[in-house]
TORKOL-4160 file (C-alpha; in steps of 0.2 Angstrom, whole numbers, padded with zeros to 4 digits, m for minus):
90
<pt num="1" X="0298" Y="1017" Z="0167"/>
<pt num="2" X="0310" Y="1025" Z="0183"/>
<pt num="3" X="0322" Y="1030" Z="0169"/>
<pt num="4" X="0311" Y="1039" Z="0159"/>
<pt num="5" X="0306" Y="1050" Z="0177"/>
<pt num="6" X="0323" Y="1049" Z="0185"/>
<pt num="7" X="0337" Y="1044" Z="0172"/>
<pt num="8" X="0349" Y="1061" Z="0166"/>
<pt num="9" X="0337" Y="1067" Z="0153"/>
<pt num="10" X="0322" Y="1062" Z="0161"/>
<pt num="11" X="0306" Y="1071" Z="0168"/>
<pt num="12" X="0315" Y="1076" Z="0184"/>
<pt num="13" X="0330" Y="1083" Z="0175"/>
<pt num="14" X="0322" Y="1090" Z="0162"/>
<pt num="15" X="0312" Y="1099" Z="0176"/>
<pt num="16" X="0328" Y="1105" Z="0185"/>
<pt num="17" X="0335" Y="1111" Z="0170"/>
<pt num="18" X="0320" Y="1123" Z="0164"/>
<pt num="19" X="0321" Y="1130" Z="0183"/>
<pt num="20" X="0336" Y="1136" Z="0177"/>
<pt num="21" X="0332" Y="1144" Z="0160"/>
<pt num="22" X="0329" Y="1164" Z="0166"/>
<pt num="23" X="0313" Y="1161" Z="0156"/>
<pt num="24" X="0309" Y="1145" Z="0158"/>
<pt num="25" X="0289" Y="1140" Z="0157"/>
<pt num="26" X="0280" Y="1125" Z="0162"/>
<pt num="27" X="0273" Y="1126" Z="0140"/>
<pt num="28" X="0294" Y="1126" Z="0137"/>
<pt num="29" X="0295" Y="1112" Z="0150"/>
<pt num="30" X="0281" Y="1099" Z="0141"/>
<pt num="31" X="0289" Y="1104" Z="0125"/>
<pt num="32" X="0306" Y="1100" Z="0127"/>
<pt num="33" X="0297" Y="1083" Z="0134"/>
<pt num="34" X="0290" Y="1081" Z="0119"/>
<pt num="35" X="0306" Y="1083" Z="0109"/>
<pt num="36" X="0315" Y="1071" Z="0120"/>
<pt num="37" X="0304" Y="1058" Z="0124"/>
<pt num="38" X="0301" Y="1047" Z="0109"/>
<pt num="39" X="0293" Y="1029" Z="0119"/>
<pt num="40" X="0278" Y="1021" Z="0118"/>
<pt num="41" X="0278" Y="1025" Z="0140"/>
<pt num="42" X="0275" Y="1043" Z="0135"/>
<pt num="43" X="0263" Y="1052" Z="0121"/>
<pt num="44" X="0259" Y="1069" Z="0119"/>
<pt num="45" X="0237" Y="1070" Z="0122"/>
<pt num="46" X="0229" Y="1069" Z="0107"/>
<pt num="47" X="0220" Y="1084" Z="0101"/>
<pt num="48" X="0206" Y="1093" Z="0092"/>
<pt num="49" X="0189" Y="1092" Z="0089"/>
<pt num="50" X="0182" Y="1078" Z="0101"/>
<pt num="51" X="0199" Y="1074" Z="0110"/>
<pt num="52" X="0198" Y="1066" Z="0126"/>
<pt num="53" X="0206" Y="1052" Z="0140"/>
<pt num="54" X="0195" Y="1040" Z="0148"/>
<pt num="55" X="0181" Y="1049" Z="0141"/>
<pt num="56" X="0184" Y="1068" Z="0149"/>
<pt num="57" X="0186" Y="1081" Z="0136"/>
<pt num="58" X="0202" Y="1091" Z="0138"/>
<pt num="59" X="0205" Y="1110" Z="0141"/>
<pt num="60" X="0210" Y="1120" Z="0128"/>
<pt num="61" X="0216" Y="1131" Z="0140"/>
<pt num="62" X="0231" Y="1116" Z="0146"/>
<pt num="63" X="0233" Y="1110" Z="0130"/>
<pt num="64" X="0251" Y="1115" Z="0130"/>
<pt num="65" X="0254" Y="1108" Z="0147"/>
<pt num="66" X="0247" Y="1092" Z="0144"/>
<pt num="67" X="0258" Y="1074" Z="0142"/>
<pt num="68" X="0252" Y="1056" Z="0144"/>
<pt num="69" X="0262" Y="1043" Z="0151"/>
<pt num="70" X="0257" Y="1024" Z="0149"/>
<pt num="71" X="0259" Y="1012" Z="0165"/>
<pt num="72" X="0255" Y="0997" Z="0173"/>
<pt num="73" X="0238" Y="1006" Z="0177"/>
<pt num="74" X="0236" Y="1011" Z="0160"/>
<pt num="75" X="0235" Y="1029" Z="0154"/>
<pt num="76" X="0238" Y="1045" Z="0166"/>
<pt num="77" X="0238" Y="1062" Z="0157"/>
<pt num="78" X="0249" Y="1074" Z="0170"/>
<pt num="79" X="0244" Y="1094" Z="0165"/>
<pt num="80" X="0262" Y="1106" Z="0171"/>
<pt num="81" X="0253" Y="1121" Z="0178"/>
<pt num="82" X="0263" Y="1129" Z="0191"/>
<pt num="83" X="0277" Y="1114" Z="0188"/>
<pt num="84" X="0292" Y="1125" Z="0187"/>
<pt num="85" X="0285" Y="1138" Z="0203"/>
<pt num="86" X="0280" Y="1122" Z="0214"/>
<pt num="87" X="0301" Y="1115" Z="0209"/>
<pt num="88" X="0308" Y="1132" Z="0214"/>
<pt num="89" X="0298" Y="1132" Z="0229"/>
<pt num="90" X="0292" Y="1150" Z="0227"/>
C-alpha cells in the first residue's frame, strides 16, 4: 500500500508530475492514475445509473476526479478537486 502512495510512479509522484505539466488538471491527474495503476488496492468508482460507495450516490459532477483505493479499513473513494492548486500551494 506505501508503494502504490509514495514509490516513483505512485500517487504522490504522479501528483508532482502533473504540477509540472503547463496544463495539468486534477481530471488529467486521476486519469493518468487510471492508466498506471492496475492493483486490486486501487479501482476506478464504478459508474452509471444507480452507482454508489457504502450506499451514497456519486456526483456526476466529480465523476472524472474520483478513484477508490482498497485498505485495511475497506473502501475509501478520494474525489481530486483542487488537487493539483492545493500541491502548488497557490
Amino acid at each position: 500500500q506505501i508503494e502504490l502512495l509514495d514509490s516513483k510512479g505512485g500517487v504522490m509522484a504522479l501528483l508532482d508530475e502533473e504540477c509540472t505539466v503547463p496544463k495539468g488538471s486534477d481530471e488529467g491527474y486521476v486519469s493518468k492514475m487510471h492508466n498506471a495503476f492496475k492493483s486490486e488496492l486501487y479501482s476506478k468508482p464504478r459508474r452509471g445509473k444507480g452507482a454508489n460507495l457504502h450506499g451514497k450516490a456519486t456526483s456526476a459532477k466529480f465523476d472524472k476526479l474520483q478513484f477508490i483505493f482498497r485498505h485495511y479499513a475497506g473502501e475509501v473513494q478520494y474525489t481530486a478537486n483542487r488537487w493539483l492548486e492545493k500541491n502548488r500551494g497557490t
